[in-house]
Backbone atoms as SQL, in Angstrom:
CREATE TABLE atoms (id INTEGER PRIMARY KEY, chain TEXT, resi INTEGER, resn TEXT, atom TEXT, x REAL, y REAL, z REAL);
INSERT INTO atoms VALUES
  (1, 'A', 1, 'UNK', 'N', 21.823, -37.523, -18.269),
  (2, 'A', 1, 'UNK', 'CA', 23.257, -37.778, -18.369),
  (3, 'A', 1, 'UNK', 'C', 23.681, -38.630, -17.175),
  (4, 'A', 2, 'UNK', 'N', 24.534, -39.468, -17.290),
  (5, 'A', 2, 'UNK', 'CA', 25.035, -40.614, -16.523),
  (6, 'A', 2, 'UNK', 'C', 25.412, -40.260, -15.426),
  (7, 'A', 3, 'UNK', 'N', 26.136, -40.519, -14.307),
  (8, 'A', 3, 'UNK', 'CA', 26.451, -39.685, -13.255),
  (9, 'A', 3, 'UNK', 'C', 28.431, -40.420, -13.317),
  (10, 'A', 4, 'UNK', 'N', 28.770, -41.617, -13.843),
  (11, 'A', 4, 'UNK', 'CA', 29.911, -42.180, -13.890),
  (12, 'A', 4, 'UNK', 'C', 30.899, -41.688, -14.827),
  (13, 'A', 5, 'UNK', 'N', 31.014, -40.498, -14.942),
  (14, 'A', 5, 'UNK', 'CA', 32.130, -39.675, -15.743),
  (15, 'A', 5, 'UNK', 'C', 32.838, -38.080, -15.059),
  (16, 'A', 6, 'UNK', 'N', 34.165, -38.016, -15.557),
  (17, 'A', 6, 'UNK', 'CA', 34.310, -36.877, -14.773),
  (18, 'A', 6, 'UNK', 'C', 33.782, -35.894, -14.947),
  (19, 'A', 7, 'UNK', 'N', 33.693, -34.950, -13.623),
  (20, 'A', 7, 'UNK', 'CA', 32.601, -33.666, -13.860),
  (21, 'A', 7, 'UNK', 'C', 33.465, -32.597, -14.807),
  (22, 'A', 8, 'UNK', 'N', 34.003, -32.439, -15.460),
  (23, 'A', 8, 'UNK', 'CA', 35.084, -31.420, -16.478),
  (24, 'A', 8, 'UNK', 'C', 34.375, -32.344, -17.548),
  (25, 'A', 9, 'UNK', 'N', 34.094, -33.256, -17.909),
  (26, 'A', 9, 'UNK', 'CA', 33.776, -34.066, -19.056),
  (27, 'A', 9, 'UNK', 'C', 32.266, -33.781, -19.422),
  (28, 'A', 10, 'UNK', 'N', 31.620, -33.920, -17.918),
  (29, 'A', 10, 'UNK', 'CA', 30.477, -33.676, -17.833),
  (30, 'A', 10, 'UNK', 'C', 30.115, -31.827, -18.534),
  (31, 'A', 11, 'UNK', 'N', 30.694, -31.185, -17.689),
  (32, 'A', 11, 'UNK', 'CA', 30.448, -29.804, -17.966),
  (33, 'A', 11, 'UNK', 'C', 30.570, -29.410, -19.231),
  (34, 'A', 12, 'UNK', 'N', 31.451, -29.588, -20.028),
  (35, 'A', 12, 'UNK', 'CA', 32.158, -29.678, -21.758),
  (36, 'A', 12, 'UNK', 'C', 30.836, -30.285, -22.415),
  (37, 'A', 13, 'UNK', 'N', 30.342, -31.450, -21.971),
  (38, 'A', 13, 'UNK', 'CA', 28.968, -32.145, -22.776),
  (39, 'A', 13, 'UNK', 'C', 27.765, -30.891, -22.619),
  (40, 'A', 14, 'UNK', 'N', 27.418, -30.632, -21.526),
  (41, 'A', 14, 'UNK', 'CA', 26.457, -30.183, -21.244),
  (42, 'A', 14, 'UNK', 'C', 26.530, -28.466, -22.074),
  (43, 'A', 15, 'UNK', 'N', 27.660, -28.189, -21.888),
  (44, 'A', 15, 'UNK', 'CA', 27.981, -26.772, -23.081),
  (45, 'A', 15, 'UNK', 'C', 27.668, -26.761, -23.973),
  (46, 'A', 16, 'UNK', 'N', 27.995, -28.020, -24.758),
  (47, 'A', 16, 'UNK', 'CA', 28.084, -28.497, -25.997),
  (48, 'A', 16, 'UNK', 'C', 25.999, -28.879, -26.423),
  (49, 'A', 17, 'UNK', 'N', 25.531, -28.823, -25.111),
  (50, 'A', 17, 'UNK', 'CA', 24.323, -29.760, -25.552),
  (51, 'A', 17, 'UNK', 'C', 23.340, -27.934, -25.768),
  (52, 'A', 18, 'UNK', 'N', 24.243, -26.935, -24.629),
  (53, 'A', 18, 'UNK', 'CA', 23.489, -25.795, -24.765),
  (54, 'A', 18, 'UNK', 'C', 23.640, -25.141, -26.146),
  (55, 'A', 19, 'UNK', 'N', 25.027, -25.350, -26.542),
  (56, 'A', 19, 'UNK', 'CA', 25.116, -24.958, -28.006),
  (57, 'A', 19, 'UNK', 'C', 24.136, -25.284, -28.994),
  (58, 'A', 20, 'UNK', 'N', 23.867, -26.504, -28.630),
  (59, 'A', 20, 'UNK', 'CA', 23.438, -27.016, -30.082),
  (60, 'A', 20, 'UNK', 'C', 22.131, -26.916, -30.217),
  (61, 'A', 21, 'UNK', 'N', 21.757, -25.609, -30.606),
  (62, 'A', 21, 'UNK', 'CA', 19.928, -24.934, -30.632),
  (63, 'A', 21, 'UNK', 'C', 20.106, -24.023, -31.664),
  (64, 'A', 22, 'UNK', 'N', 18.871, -24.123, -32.666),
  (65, 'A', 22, 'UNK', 'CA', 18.662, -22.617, -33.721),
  (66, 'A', 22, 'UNK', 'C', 18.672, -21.435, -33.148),
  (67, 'A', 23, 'UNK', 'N', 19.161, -20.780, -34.261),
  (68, 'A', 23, 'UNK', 'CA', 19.481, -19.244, -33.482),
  (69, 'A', 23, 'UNK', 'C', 17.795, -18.431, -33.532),
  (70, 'A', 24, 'UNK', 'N', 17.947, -17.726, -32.439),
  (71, 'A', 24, 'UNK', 'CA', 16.766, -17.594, -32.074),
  (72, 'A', 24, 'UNK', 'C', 15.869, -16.442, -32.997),
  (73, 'A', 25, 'UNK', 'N', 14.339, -16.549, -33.005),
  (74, 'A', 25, 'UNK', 'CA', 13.829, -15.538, -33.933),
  (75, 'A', 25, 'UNK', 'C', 14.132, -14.161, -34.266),
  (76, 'A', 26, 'UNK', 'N', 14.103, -13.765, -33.202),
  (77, 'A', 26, 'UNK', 'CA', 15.051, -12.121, -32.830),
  (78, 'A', 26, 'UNK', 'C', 16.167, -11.918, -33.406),
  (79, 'A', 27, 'UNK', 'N', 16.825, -13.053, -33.576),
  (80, 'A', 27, 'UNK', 'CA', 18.213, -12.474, -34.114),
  (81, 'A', 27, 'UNK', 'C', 18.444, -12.433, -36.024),
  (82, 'A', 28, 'UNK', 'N', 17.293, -13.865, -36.492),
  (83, 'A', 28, 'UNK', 'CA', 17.034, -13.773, -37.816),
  (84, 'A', 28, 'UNK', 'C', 16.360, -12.277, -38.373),
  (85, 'A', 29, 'UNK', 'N', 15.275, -11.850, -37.420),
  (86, 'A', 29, 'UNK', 'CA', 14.413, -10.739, -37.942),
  (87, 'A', 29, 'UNK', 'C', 15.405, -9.300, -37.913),
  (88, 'A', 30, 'UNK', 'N', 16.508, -9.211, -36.362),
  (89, 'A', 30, 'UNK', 'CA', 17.119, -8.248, -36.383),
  (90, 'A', 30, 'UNK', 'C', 18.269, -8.296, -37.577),
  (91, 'A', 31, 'UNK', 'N', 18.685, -8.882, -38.183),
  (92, 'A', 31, 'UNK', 'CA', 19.733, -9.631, -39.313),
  (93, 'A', 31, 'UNK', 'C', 19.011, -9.248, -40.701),
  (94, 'A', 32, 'UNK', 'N', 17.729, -8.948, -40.730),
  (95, 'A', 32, 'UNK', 'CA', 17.009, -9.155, -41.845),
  (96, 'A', 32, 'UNK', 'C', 16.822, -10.552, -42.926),
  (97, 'A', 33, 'UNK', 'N', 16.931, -11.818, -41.779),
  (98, 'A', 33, 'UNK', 'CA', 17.127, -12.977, -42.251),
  (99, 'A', 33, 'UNK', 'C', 18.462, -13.212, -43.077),
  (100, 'A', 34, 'UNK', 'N', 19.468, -12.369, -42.748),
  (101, 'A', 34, 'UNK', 'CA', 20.634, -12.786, -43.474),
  (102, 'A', 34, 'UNK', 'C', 21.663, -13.840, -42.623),
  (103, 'A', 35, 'UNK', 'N', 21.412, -13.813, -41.677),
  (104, 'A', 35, 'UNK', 'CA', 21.321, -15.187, -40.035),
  (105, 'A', 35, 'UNK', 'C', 20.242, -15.897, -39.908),
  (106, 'A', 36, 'UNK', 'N', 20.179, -17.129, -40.825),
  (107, 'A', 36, 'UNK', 'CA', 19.164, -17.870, -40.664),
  (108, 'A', 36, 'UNK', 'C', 20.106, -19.547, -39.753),
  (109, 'A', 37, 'UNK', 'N', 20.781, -20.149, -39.745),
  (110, 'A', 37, 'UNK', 'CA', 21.172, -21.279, -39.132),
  (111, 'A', 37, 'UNK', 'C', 22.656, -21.058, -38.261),
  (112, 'A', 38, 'UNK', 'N', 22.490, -22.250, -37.720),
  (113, 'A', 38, 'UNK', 'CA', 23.520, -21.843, -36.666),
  (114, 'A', 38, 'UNK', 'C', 24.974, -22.737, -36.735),
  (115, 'A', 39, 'UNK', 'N', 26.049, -21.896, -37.682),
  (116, 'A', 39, 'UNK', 'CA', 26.894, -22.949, -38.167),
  (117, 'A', 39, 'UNK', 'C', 27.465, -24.226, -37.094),
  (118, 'A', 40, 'UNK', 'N', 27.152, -23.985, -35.744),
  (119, 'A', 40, 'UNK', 'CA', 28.067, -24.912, -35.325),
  (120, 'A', 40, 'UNK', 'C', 26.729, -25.987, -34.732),
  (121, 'A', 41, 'UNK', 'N', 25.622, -25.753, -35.390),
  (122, 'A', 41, 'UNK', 'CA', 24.775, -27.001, -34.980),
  (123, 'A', 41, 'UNK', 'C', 24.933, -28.278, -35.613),
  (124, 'A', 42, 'UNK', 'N', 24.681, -29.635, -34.483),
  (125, 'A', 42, 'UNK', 'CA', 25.316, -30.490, -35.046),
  (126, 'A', 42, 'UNK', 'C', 24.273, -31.880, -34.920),
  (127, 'A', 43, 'UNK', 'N', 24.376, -32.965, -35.343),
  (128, 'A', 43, 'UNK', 'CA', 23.512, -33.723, -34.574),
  (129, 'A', 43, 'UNK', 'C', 24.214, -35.028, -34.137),
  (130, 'A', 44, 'UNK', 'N', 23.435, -35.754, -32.739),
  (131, 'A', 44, 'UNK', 'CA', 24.012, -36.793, -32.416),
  (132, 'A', 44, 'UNK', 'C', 24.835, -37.791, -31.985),
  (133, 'A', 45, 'UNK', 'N', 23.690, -38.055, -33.426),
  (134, 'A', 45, 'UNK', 'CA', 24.308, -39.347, -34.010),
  (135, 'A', 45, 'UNK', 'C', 25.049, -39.542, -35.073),
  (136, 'A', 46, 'UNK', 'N', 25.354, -38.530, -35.444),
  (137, 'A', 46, 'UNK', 'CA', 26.275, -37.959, -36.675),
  (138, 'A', 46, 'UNK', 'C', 27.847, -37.727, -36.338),
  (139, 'A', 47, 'UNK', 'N', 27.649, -36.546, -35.819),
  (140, 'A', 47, 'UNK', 'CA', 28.918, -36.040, -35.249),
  (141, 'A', 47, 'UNK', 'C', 29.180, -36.294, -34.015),
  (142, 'A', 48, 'UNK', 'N', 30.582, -36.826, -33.584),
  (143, 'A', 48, 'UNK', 'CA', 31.126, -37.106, -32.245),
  (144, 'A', 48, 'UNK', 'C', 31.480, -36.344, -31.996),
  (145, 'A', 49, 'UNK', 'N', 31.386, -35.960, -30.685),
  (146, 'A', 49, 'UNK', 'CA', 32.246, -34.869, -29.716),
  (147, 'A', 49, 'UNK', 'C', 33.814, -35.133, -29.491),
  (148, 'A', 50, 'UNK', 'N', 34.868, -34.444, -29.400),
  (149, 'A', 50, 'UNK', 'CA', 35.988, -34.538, -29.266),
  (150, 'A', 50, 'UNK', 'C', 36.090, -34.425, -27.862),
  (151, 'A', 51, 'UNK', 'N', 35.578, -34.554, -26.709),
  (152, 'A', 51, 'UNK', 'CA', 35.702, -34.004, -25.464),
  (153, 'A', 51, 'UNK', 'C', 36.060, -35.136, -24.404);
């Protein structure tokens, strides 16, 4: 990540970058696979960030 943006802008991206991961095995198996994806995953180059 660039270093020429504000750090509140910065921090919001970097949240956003921790968000965006499958939900983890443990939580599908404890769910009985009824939690298989993670609605707010996103990609890219697809979806823009509002931030």
């Amino acid at each position: 990540m660039a270093n020429n943006k504000p750090t509140a802008r910065k921090r919001r991206l970097a949240r956003a970058l921790k968000g965006n991961r499958a939900v983890p095995a443990w939580v599908v198996a404890r769910t009985s696979g009824r939690i298989r994806t993670n609605p707010k995953r996103r990609n890219w180059r697809r979806d823009r960030l509002k931030v």
